[in-house]
MARTORTI-743409 format. One record per atom (N, C-alpha, C): chain; residue number from 1; x, y, z. Coordinates in nm, 3 decimals. Atoms other than C-alpha are relative to their C-alpha. Layout:
% residues N
   chain     n         X         Y         Z
       A   NUM         X         Y         Z
...
***
This chain:
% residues 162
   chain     n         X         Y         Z
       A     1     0.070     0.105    -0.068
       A     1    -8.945     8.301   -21.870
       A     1    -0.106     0.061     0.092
       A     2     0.098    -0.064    -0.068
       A     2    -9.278     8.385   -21.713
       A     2    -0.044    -0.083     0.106
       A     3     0.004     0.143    -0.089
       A     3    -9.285     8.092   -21.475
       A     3     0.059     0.038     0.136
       A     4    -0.087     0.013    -0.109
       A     4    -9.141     8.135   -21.108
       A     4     0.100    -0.028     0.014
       A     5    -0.138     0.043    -0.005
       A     5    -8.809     8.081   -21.040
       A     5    -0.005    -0.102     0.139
       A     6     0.013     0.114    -0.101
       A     6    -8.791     7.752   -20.888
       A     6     0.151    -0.034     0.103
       A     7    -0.173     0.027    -0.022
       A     7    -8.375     7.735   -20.880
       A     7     0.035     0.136     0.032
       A     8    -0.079    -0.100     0.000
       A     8    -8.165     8.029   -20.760
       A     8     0.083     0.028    -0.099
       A     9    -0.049    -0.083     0.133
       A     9    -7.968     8.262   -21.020
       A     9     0.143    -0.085     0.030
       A    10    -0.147     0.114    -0.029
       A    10    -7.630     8.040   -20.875
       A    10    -0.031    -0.111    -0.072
       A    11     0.005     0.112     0.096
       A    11    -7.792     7.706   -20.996
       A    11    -0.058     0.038    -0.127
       A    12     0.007    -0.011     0.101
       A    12    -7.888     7.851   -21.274
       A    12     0.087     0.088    -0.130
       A    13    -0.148    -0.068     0.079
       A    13    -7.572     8.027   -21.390
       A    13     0.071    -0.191    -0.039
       A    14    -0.041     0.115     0.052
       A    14    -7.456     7.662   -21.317
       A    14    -0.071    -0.136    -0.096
       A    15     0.057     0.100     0.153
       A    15    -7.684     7.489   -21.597
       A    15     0.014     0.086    -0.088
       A    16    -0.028    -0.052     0.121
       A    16    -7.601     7.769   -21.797
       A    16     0.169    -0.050    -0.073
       A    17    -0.107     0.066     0.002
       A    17    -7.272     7.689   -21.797
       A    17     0.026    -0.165    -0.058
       A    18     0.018     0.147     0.014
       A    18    -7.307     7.292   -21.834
       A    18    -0.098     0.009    -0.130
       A    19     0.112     0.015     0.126
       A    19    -7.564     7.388   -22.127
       A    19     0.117     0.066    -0.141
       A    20    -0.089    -0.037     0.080
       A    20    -7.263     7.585   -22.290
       A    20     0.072    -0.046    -0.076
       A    21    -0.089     0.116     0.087
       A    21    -7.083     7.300   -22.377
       A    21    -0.031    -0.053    -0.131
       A    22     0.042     0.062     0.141
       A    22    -7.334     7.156   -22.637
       A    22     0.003     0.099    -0.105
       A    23     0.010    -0.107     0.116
       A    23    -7.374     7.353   -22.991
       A    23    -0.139     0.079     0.002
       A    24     0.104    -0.108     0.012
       A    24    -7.642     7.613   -23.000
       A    24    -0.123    -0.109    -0.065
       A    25     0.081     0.065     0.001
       A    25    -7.980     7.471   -22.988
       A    25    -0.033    -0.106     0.041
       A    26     0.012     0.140    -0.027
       A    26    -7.907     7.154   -22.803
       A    26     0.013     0.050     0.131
       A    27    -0.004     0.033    -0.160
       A    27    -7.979     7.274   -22.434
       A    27    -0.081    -0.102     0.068
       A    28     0.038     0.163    -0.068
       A    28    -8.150     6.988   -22.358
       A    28     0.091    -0.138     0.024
       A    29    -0.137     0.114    -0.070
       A    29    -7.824     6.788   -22.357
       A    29     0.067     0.062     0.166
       A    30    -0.015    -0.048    -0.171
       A    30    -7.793     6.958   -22.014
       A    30    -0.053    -0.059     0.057
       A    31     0.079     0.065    -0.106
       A    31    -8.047     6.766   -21.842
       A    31     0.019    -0.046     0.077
       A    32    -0.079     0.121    -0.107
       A    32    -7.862     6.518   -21.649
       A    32     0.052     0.094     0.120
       A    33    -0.068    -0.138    -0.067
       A    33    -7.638     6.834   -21.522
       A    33    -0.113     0.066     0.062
       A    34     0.079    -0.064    -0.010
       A    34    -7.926     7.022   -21.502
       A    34    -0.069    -0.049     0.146
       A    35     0.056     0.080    -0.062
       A    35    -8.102     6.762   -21.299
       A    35     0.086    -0.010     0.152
       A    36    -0.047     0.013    -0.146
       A    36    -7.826     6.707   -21.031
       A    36     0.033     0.096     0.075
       A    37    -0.003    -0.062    -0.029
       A    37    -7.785     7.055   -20.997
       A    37    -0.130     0.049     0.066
       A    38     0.108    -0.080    -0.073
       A    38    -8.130     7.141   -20.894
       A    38    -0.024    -0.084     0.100
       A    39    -0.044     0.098    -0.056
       A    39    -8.114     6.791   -20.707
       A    39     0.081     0.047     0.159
       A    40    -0.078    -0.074    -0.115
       A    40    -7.828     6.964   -20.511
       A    40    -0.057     0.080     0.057
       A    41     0.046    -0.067    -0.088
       A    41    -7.987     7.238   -20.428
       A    41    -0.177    -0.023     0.081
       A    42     0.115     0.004    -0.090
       A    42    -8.361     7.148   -20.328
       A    42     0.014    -0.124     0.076
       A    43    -0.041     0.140    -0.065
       A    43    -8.233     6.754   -20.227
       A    43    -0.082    -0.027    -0.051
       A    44     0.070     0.104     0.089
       A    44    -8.480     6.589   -20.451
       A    44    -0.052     0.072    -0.077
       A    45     0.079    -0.024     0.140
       A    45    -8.678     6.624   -20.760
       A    45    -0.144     0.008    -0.003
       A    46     0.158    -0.033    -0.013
       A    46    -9.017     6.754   -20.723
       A    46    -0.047     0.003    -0.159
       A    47     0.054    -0.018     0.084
       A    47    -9.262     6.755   -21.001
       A    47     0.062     0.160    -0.049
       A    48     0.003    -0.143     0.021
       A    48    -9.237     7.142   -20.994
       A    48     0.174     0.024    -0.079
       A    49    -0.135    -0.001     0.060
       A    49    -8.847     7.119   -21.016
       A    49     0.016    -0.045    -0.099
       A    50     0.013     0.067     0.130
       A    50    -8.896     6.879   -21.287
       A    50    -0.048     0.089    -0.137
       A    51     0.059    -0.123     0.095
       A    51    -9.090     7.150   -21.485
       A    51     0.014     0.087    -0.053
       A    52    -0.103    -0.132     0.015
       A    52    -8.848     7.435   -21.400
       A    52     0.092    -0.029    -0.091
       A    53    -0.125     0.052     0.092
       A    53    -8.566     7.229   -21.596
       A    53    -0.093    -0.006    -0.129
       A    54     0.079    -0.008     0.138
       A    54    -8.782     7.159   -21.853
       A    54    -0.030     0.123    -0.075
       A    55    -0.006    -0.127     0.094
       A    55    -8.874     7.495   -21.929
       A    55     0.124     0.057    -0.022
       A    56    -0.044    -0.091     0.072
       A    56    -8.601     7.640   -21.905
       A    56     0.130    -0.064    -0.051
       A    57    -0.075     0.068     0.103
       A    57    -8.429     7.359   -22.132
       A    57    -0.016    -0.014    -0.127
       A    58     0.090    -0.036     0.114
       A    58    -8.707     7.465   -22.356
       A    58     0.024    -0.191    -0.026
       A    59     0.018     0.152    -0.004
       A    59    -8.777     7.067   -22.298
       A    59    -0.152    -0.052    -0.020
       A    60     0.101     0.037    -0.084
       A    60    -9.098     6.865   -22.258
       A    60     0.018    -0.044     0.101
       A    61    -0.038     0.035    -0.155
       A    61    -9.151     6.787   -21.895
       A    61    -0.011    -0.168    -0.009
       A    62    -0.001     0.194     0.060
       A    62    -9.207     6.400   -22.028
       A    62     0.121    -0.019    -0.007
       A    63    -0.142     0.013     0.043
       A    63    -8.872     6.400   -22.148
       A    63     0.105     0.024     0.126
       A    64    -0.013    -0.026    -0.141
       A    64    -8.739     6.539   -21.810
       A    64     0.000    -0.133     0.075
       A    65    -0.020     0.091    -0.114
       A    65    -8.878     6.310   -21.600
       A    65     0.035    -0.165    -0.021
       A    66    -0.070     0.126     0.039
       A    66    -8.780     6.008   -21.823
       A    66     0.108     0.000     0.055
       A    67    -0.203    -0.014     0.015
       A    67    -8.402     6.117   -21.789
       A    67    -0.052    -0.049     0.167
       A    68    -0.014    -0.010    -0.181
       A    68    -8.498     6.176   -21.378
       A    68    -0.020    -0.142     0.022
       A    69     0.044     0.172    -0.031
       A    69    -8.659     5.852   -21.350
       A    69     0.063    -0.106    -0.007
       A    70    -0.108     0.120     0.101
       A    70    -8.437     5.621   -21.567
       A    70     0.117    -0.030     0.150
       A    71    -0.074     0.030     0.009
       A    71    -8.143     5.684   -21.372
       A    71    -0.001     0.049     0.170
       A    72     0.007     0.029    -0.131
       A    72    -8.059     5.596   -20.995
       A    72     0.042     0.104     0.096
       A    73    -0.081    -0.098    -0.065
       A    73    -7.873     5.874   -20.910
       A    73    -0.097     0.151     0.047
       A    74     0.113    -0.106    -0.044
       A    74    -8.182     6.148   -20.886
       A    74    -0.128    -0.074     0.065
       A    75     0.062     0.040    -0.099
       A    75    -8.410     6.102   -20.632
       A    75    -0.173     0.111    -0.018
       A    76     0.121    -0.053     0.016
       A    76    -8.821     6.153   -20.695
       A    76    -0.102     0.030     0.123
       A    77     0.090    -0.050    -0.200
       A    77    -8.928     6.209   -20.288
       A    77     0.097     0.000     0.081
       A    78    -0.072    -0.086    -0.072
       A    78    -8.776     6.360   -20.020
       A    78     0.099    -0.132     0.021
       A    79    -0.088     0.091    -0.087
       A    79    -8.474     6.158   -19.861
       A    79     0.062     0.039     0.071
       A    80    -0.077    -0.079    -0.123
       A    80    -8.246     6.208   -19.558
       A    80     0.088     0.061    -0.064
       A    81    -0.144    -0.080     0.006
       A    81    -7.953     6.406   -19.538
       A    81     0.056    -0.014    -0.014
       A    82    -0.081     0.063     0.051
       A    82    -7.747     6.154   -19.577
       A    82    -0.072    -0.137    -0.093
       A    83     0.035     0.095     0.036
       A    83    -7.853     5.931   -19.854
       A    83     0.106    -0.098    -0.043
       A    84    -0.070     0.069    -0.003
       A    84    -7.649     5.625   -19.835
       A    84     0.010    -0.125    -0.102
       A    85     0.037     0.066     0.090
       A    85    -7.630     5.385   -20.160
       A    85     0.110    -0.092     0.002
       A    86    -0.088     0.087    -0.012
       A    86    -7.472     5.076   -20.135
       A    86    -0.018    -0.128    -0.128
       A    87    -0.042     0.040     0.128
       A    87    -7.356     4.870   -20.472
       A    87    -0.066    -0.162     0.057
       A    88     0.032     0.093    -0.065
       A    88    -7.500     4.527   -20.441
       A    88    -0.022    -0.125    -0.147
       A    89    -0.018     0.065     0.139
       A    89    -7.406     4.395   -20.791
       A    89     0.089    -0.114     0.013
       A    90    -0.058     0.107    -0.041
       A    90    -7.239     4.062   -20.826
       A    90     0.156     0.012     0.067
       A    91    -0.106    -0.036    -0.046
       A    91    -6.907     4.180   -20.791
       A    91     0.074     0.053     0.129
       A    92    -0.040    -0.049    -0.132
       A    92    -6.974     4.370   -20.482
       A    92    -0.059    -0.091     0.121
       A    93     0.069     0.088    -0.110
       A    93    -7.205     4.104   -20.329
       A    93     0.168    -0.092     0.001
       A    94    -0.083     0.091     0.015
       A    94    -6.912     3.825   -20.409
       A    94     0.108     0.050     0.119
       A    95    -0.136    -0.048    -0.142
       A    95    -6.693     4.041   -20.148
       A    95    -0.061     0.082     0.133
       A    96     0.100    -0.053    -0.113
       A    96    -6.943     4.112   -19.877
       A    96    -0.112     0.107    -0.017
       A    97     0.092    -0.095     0.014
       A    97    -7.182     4.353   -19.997
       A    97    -0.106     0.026     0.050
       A    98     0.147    -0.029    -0.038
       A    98    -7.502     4.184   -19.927
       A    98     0.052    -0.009     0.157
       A    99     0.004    -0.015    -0.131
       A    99    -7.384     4.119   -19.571
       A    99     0.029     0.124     0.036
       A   100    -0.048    -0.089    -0.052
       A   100    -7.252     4.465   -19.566
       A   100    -0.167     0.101    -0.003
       A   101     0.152    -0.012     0.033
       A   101    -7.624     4.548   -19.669
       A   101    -0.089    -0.047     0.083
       A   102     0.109    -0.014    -0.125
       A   102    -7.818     4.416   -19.440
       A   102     0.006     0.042     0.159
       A   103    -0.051    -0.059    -0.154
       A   103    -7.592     4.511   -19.153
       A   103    -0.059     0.192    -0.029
       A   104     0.068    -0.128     0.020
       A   104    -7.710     4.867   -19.274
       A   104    -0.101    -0.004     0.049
       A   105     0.154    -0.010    -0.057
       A   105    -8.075     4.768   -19.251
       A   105    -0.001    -0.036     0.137
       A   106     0.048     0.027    -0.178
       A   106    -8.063     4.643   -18.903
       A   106     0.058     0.161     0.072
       A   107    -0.030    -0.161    -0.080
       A   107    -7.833     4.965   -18.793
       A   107    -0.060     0.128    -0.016
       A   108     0.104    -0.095     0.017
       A   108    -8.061     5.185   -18.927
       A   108    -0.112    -0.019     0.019
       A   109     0.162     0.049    -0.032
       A   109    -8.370     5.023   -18.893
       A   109    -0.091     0.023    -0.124
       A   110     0.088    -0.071     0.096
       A   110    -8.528     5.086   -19.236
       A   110     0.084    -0.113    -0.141
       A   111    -0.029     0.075     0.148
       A   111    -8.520     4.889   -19.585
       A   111     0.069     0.081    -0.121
       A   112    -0.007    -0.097     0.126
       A   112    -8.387     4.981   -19.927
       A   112    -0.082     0.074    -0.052
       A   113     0.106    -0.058     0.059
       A   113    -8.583     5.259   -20.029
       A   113    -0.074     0.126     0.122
       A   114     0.099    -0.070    -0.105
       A   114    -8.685     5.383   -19.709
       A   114     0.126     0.143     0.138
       A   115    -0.045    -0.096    -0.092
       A   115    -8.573     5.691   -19.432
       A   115    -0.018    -0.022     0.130
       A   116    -0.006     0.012    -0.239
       A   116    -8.478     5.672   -19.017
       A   116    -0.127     0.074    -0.032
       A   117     0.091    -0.079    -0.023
       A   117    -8.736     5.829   -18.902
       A   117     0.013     0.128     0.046
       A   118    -0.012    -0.130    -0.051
       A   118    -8.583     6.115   -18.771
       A   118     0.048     0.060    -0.112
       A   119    -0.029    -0.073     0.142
       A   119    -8.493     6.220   -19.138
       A   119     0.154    -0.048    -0.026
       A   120    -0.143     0.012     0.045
       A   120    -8.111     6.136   -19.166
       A   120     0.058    -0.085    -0.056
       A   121    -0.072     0.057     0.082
       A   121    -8.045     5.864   -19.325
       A   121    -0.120    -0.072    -0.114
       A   122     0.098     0.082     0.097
       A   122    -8.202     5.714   -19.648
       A   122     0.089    -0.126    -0.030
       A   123    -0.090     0.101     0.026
       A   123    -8.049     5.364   -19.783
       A   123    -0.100    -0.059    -0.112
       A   124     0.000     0.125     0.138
       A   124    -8.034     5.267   -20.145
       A   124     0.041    -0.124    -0.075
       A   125    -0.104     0.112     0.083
       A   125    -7.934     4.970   -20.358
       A   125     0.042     0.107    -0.099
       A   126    -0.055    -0.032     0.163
       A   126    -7.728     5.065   -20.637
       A   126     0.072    -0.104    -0.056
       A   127    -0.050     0.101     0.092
       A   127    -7.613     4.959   -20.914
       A   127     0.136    -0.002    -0.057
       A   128    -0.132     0.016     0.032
       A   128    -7.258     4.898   -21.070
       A   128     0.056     0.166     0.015
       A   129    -0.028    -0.139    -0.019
       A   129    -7.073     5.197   -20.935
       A   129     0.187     0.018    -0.057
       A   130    -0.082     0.007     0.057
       A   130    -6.763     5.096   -21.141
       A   130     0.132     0.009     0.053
       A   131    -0.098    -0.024    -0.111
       A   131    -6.504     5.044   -20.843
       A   131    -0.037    -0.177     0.030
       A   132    -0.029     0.109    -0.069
       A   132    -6.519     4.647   -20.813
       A   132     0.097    -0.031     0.053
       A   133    -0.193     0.078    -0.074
       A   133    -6.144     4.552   -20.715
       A   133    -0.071     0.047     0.126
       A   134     0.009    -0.055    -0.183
       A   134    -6.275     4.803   -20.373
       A   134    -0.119    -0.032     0.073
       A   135     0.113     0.043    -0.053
       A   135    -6.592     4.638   -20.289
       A   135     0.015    -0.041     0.105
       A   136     0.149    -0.041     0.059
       A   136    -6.835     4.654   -20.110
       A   136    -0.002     0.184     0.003
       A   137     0.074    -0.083    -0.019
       A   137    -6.908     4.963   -20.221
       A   137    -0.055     0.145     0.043
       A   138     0.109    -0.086    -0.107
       A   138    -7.095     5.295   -20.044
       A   138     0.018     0.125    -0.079
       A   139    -0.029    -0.168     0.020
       A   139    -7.180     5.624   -20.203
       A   139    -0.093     0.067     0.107
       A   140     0.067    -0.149    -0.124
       A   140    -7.294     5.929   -19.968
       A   140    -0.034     0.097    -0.089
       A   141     0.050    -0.142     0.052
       A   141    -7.503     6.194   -20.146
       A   141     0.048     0.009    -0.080
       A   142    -0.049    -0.007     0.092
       A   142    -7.384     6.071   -20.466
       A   142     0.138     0.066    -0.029
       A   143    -0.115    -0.113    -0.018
       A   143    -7.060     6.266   -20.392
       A   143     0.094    -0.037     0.020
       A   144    -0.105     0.082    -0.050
       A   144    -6.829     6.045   -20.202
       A   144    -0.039    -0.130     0.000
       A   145     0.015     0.152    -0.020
       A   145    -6.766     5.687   -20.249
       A   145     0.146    -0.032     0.093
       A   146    -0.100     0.091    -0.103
       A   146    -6.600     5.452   -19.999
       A   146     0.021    -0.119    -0.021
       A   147    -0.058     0.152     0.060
       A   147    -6.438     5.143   -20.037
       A   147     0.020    -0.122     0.058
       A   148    -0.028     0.131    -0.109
       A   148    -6.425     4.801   -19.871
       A   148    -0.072     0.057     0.155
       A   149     0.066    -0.022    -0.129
       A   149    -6.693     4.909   -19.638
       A   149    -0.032    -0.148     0.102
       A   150     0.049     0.067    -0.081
       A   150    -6.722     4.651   -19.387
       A   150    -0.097    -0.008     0.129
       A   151     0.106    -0.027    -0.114
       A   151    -6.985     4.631   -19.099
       A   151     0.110     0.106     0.079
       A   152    -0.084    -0.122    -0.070
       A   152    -6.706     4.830   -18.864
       A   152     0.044     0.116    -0.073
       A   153    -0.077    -0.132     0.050
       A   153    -6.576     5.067   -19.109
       A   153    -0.172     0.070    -0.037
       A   154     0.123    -0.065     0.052
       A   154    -6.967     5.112   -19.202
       A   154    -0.066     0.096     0.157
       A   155     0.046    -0.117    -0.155
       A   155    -7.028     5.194   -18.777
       A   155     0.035     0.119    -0.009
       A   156    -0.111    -0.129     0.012
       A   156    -6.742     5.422   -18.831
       A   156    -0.068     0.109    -0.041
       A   157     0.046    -0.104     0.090
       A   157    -6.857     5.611   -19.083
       A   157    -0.131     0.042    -0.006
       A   158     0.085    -0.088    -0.018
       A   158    -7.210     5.659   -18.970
       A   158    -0.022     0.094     0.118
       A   159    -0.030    -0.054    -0.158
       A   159    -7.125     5.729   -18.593
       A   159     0.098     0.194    -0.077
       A   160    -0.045    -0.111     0.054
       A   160    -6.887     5.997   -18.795
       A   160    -0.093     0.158    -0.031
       A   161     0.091    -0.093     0.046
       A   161    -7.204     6.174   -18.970
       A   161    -0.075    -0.010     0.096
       A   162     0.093    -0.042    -0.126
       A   162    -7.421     6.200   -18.610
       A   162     0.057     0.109     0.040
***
């Protein structure tokens, strides 16, 4: 590869790995992997990062940023530190969701889509996060989900991450 190394030799042992799985010639079924791994390590998806996977998925970068784009879970501009995604599908609205949703936007001060201003928190909608019975809801940095967040258990848990 004659390209810069955009990822460290760690995330990229770990898409080698995750690329191992498919049959010889199909490292482009890594992408997704690929994607949340570099994700992890720079916290979003830059064009450039987008490029790095691509090459070295021996991909087009079109193809790339379809997968990135498509799907809610990779993030195409910077976001806080804690990005906070809250489920807001019928199932989770039907058991407080959207109220648990806009009590977000007022305690943070910022819409779906958008960052505090001091960098720390971002706040997404998402979409069916396949946990209705525990609604409403909440993933953190795609990593941890929480369950039956209510406005107090939601104080809780951001007063927690300050």
């Amino acid at each position: 590869m004659n390209a810069p190394m955009v990822l460290s030799p760690e995330a990229l042992a770990k898409i080698d790995k995750a690329a191992a799985k498919y049959p010889p010639g199909q490292r482009q079924s890594a992408v997704m992997a690929a994607l949340a791994i570099a994700q992890d390590e720079k916290g979003w998806l830059s064009t450039e990062t987008m490029d790095f996977v691509a090459r070295y998925l021996n991909m087009p970068p079109i193809a790339v940023f379809e997968v990135a784009s498509f799907y809610g879970m990779y993030d195409l501009k910077p976001v806080g530190t804690h990005k906070l995604t809250i489920c807001t599908n019928l199932p989770c609205a039907l058991q407080g969701a959207t109220g648990a949703a806009e009590h977000l936007k007022k305690k943070l001060g910022v819409r779906f889509g958008e960052t505090t201003a001091d960098g720390r928190f971002t706040l997404k909608e998402g979409e069916c996060m396949g946990a209705c019975g525990d609604a409403p809801v909440l993933l953190h940095n795609n990593k941890r989900m929480l369950c039956a967040m209510t406005p107090d258990k939601l104080d809780a848990f951001i007063e927690g991450l300050k």
